[in-house]
N, C-alpha and C positions, 0 to 999 in steps of 0.2 A: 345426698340430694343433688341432683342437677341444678346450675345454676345458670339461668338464662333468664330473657326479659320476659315478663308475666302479662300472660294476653287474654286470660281470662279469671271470673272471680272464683273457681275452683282451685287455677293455679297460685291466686291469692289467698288464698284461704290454707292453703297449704303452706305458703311461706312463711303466714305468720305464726302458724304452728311450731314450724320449724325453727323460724326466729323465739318464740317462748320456750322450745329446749338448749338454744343456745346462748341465753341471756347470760348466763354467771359462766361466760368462757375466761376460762386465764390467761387473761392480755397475753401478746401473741403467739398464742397456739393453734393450729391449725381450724379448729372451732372457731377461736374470735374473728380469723380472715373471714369464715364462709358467713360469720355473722353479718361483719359490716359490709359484704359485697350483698346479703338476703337485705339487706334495712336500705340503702340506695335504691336496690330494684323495688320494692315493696313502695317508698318513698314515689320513686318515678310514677308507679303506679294511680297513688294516689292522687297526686299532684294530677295526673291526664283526668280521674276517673271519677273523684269527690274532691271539685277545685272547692275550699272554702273561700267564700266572698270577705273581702275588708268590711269591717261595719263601717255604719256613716262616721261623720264626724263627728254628730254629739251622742251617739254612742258610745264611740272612741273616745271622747273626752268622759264622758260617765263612768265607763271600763276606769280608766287611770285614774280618776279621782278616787275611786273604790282602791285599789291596787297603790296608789301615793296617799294614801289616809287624810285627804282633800275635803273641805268642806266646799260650797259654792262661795262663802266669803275669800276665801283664799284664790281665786280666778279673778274678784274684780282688780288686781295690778294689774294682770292681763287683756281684759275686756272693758274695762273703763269705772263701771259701777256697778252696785248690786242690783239694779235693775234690767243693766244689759245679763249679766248672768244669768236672769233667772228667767228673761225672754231667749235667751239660748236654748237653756237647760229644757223649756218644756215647748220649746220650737214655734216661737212664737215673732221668730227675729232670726236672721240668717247670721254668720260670721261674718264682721266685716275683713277686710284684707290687712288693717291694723291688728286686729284681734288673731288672727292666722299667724302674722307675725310674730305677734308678741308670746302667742303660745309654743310656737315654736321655738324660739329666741329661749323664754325662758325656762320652757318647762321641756323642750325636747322633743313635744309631740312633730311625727314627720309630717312633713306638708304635704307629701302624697294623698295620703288620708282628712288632712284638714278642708283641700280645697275639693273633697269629692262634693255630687253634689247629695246633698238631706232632703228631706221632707219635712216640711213645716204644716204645723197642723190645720187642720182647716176653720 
């Protein structure tokens, strides 16, 4: 196969083809180069062509509580009390700037995605 940058979804479609015969190459052998140069282009690809959106914040905070085996009692050190958590959790109350902090501080969430802005319900 040719390898060049991919400008259409036919020549995507192909690569990734090409990329699932190349999957089980024996680290480097002429296959695993063409693999990991088809998975960069394929990557670039998708990145211009299906940007995935960051979820909100309390998304993102829902996501990682599922994923860190988190109940909502375990966020009130972070957010103050169980009542701030649970006006968070069902968007009834915005993060404050302590609360951003402190999630990040302690739990690691990036601030990028803490200070997006949410939808609070109406």
């Amino acid at each position: 196969m040719e390898i060049k940058l991919i400008e259409t979804e036919e020549e995507y479609n192909q690569a990734i083809a090409r990329i699932d015969l190349l999957f089980d190459a024996p680290k480097g052998s002429k296959e695993a180069k063409e693999l990991d140069l088809l998975v960069l282009i394929v990557n670039k690809y998708e990145d211009e062509n299906y940007p995935i959106d960051e979820p909100d914040p309390i998304e993102y905070i829902k996501i990682r509580m599922e994923e860190m085996g988190l109940k909502a009692a375990d966020l009130v050190p972070y957010m103050g009390n169980k009542g701030n958590v649970s006006k968070v959790l069902n968007r009834k109350r915005g993060l404050s700037i302590e609360m951003i902090r402190n999630l990040n501080k302690g739990l690691g969430f990036p601030l990028d995605v803490l200070i997006s802005e949410h939808a609070l319900a109406s």
